[in-house]
C-alpha positions as CSV (number, residue, x, y, z in Angstrom):
1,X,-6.4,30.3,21.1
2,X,-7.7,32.0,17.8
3,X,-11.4,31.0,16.6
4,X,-11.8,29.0,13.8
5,X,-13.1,31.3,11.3
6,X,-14.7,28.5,8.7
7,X,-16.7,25.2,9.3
8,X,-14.5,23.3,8.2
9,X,-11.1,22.2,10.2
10,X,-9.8,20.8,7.6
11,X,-10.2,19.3,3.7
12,X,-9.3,18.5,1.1
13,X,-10.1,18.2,-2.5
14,X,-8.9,15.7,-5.3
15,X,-5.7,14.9,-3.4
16,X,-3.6,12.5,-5.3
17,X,-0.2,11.2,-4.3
18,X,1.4,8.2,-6.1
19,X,4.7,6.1,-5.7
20,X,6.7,4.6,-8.6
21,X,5.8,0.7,-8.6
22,X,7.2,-2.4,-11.1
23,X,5.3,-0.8,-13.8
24,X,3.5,1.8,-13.6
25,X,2.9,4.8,-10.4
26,X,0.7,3.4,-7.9
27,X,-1.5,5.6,-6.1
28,X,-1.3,6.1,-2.1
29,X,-3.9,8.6,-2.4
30,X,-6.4,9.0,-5.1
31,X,-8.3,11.8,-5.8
32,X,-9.8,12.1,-2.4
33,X,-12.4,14.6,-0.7
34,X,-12.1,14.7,3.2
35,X,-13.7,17.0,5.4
36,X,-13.3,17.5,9.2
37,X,-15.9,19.6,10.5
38,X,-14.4,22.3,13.0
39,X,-14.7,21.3,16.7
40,X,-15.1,17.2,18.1
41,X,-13.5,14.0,17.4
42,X,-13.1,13.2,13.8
43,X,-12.1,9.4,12.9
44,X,-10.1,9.3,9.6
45,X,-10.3,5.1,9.1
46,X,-9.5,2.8,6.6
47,X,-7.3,-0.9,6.2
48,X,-3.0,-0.5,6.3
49,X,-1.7,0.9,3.6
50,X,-5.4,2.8,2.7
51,X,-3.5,6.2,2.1
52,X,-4.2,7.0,6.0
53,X,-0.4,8.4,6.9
54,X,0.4,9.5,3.7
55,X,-2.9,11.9,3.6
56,X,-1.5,12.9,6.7
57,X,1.7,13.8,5.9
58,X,1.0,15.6,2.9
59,X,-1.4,18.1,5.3
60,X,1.3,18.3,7.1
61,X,3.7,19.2,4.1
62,X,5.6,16.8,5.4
63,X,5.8,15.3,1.9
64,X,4.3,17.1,-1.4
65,X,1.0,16.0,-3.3
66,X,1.1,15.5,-7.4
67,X,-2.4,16.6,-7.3
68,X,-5.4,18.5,-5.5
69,X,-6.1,21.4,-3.2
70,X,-5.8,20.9,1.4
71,X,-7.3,23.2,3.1
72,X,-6.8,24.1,6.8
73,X,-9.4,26.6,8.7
74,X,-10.0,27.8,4.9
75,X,-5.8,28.6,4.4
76,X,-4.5,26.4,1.9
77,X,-1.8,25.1,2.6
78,X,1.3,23.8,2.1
79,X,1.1,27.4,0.6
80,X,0.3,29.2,2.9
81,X,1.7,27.4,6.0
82,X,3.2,29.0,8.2
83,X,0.5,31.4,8.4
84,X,-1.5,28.4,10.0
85,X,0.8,26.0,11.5
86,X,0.7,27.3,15.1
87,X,-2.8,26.4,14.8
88,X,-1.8,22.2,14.2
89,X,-0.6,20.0,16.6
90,X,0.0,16.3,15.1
91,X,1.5,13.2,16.1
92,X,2.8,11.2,13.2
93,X,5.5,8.8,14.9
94,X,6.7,8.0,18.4
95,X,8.1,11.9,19.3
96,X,11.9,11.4,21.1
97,X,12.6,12.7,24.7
98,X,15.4,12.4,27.1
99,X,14.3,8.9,29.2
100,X,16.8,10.5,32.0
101,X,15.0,13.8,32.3
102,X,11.4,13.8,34.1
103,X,8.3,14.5,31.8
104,X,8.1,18.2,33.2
105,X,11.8,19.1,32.0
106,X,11.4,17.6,29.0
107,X,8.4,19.9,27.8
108,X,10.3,23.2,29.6
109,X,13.2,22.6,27.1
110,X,10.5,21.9,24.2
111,X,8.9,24.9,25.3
112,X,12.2,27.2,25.7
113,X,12.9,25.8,21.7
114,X,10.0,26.8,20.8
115,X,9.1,30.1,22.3
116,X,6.4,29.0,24.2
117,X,6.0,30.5,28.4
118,X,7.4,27.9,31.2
119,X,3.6,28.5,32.7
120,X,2.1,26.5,29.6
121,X,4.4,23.0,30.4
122,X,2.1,23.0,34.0
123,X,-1.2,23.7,32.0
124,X,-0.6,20.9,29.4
125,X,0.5,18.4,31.7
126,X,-3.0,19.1,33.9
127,X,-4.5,18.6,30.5
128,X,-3.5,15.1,29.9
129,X,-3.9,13.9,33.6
130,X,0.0,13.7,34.4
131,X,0.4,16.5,36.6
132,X,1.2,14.2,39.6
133,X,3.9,12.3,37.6
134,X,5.7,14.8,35.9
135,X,8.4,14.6,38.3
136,X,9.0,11.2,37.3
137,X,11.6,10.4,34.6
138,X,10.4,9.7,30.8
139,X,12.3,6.2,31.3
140,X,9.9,5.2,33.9
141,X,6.8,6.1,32.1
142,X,4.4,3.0,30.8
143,X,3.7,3.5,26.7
144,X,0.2,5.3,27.3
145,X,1.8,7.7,29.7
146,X,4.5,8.2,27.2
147,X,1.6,8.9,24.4
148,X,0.1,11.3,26.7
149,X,3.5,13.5,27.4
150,X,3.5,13.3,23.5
151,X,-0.3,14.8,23.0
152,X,1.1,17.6,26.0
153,X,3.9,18.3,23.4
154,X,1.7,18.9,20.8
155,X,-1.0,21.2,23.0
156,X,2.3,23.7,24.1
157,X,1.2,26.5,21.0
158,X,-2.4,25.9,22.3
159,X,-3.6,24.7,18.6
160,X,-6.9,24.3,17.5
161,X,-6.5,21.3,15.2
162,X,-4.7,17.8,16.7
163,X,-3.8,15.4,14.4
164,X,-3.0,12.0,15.5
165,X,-1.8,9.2,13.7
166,X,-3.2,5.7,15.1
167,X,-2.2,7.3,18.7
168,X,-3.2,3.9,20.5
169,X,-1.4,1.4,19.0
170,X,0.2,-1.2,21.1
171,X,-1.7,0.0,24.5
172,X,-3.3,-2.0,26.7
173,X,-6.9,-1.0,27.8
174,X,-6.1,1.4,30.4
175,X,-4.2,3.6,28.3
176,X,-6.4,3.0,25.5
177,X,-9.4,4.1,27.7
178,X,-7.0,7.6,28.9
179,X,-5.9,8.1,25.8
180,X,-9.8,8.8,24.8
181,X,-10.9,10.6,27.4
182,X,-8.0,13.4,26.4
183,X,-9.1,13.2,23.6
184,X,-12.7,14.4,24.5
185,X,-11.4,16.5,27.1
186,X,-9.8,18.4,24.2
187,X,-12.8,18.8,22.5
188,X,-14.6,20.1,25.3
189,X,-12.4,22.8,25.0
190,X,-13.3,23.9,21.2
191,X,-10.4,21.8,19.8
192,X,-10.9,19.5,16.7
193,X,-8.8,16.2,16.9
194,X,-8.9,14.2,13.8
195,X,-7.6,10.5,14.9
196,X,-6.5,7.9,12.4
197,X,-7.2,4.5,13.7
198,X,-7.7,0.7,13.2
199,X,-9.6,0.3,16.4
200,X,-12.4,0.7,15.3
201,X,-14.5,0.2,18.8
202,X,-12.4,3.4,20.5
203,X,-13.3,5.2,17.4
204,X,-17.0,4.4,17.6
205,X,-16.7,5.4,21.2
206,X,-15.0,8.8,20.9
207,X,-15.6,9.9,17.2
208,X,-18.8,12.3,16.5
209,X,-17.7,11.9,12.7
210,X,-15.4,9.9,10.8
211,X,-14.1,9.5,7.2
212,X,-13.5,5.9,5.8
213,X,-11.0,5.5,2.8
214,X,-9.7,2.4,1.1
215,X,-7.3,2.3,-1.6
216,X,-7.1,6.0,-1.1
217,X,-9.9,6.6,-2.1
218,X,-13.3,7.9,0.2
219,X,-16.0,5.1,0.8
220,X,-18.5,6.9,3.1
221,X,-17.9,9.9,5.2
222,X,-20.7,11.8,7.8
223,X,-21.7,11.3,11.1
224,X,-21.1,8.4,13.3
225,X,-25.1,8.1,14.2
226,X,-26.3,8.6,10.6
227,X,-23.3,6.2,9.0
228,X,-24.4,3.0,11.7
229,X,-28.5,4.3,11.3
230,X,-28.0,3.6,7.7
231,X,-26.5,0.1,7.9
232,X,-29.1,-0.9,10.4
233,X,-29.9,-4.7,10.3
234,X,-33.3,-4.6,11.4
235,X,-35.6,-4.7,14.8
236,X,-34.8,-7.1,17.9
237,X,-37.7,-8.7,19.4
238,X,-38.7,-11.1,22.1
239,X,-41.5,-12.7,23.1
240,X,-43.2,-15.2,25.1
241,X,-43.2,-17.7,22.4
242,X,-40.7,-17.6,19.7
243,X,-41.9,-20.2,17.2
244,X,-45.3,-19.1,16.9
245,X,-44.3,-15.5,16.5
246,X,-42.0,-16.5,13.9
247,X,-44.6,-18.6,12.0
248,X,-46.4,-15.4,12.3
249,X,-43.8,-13.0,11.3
250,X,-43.0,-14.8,8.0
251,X,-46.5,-15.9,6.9
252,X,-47.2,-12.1,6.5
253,X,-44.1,-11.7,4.7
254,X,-41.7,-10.2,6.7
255,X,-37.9,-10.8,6.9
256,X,-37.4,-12.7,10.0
257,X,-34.7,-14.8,11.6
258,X,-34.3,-16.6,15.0
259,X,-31.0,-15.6,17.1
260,X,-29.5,-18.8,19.2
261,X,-30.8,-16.6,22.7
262,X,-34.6,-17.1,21.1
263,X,-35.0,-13.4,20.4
264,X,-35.8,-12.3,16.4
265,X,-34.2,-10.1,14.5
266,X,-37.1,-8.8,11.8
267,X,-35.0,-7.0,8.7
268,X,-37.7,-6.0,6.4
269,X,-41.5,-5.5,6.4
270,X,-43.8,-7.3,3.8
271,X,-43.4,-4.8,1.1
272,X,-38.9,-5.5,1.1
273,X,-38.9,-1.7,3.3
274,X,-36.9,-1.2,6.2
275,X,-38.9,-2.6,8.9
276,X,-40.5,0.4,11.9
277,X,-40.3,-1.0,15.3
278,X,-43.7,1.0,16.3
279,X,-45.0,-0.7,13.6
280,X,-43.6,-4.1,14.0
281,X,-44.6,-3.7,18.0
282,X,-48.6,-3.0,16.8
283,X,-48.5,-5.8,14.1
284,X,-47.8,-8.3,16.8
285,X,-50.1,-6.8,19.7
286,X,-52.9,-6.9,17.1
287,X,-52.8,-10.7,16.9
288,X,-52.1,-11.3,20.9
289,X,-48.2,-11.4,21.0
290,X,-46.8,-9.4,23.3
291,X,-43.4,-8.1,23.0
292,X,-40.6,-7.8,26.2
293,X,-38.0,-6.5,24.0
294,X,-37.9,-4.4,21.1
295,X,-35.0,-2.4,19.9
296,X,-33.8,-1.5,16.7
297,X,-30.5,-3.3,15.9
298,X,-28.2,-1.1,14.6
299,X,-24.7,-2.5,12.8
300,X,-21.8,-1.2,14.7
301,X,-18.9,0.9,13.0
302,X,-16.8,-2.2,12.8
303,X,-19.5,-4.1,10.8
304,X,-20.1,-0.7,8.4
305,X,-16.1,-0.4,8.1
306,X,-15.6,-4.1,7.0
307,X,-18.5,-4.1,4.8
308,X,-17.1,-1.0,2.7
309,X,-13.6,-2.0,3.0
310,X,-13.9,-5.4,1.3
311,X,-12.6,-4.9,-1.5
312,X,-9.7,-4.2,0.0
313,X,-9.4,-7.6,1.7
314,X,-10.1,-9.7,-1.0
315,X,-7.7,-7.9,-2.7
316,X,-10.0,-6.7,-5.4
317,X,-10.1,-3.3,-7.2
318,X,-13.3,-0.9,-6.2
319,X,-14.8,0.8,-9.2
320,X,-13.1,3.6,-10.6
321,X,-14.3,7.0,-9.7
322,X,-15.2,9.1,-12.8
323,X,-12.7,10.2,-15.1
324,X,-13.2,14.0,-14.3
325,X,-12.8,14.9,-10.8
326,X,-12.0,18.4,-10.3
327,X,-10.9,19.5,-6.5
328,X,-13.7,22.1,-5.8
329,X,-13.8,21.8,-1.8
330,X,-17.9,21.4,-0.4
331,X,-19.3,24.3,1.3
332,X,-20.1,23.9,4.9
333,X,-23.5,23.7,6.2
334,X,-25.2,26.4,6.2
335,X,-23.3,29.3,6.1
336,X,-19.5,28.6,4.9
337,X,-17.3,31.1,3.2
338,X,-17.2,31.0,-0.3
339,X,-13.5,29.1,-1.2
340,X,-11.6,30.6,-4.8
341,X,-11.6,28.1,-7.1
342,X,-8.5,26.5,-7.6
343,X,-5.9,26.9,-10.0
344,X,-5.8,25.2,-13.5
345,X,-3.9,21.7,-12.9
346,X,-3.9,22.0,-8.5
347,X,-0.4,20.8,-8.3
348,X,2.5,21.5,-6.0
């Protein structure tokens, strides 16, 4: 497996794609930024019909962009390809193998098409935990096992970049639950998967960063810890008495609210601030009340994700990005190779 020789996985920059409508083109994907740092789970989210697939595909070059600039371990592609594509392994849609054949023969015939040693179909199938079933046949396979053969597929060429298109859908949570832990088994081995998905507890569970998009268009992108520490909803507290530290709370001004289980959740300090549980904690031990639980209360990705993707729901229309958006990719932190500016208009 080659290193990566760049921070960055993947990105892009001002990627547009639109598809004739009654009237007038309607954007898929609109001038987006995206970056997958290289190495761990990256979770590319966002409502149906967000631009999710077809910002996929177009990395892919399964289908071409109007506009922008894609990036893969610093090669642009679709230009430059094939000079990268042994280095991707993606799963857009439900890949087809012979249900007579057993899992094992199906990946040596992938592998013979492919140029790819017989000794590599054993190693991937160890990788994905079916090793002891590969002499069964594909028909007899439940749909996670079936997902799994399709992620061996994809790991044949050894690449360093996995893409996978909403890879759990319709699993129960068994496969669900296997279908992560390849996931982070493949990360443990210096691959980057980027994972487009709607479920968005998995995601919180197995993503170190993710991306969130809605009408194609990015609404918050970083890491998982820093995206839920910013929505935070305040400090959880309980004590002995709940009333009288309530009266309390609220009399000095703080943002304070009773839960149906007695404890408090405390949003702001006096002065409309974030409230600090070490704060919060001495504020109460000060005047006698003694706390038995205090946590911060952090939103979870599910909460963040709604919130940002609202607009979307009700069916509104977000605000319009600025008129000028030239794709100039972001450097990586701290150290990232320069990237040539792109050409005049950055279309296909």
């Amino acid at each position: 497996m080659s290193e990566p020789t760049t921070a960055w996985a993947l990105r892009t920059a001002g990627l547009h794609k639109t598809y004739p409508g009654r009237r007038v083109p309607v954007p898929a994907v609109d001038r987006l930024d995206l970056n997958v740092p290289a190495g761990g789970v990256h979770g590319f989210l966002g409502p149906n019909g967000s631009g999710k697939t077809t910002t996929i595909r177009m990395v892919l070059g399964l289908i071409r962009a109007d506009a922008g600039r894609i990036e893969i371990f610093g090669t642009e592609v679709p230009r430059h390809l094939p000079e990268v594509v042994n280095r991707v392994g993606a799963i857009v849609e439900q890949p087809k193998f012979f249900p007579a054949f057993t899992a094992r023969r199906n990946l040596e015939l992938l592998a013979t098409g492919i140029g790819v040693p017989d000794e590599r179909v054993g190693a991937v199938l160890e990788e994905v935990g079916l090793a002891q079933r590969s002499r069964d046949r594909y028909k007899t396979y439940s749909l996670g096992m079936k997902q799994r053969l399709a992620i061996a597929a994809t790991l044949l060429k050894d690449p360093d970049l996995l893409i996978f298109d909403e890879p759990t859908n319709g699993l129960d949570p068994a496969g669900i639950h296997a279908i992560r832990q390849t996931m982070r088994h493949l990360t443990q081995q210096g691959k980057t998967v980027l994972v487009s998905s709607h479920i968005l507890a998995e995601v919180q569970q197995v993503a170190d960063t993710v991306s969130i998009i809605g009408r194609g268009r990015l609404l918050a992108e970083g890491r998982v810890d820093d995206i839920l520490a910013g929505a935070a909803h305040g400090v959880r507290v309980r004590v002995p008495d709940p009333p009288a530290a309530h009266r309390l709370l609220t009399e000095a001004g703080f943002g304070c609210v009773t839960a149906a289980d007695g404890a408090m959740n405390v949003s702001t300090a006096p002065d409309g601030s974030p409230v600090d549980p070490g704060g919060l904690n001495r504020f109460l031990a000060e005047r006698g009340v003694y706390a038995s639980e205090l946590s911060r209360d952090l939103a979870n990705l599910e909460q963040v994700f709604l919130q940002l993707t609202a607009a979307d729901t009700l069916g509104t229309v977000p605000p319009a990005p600025p008129a000028t958006h030239p794709p100039v990719l972001r450097q990586p932190p701290p150290a990232g190779a320069d990237v040539p500016p792109p050409d005049g208009s950055g279309r296909r």
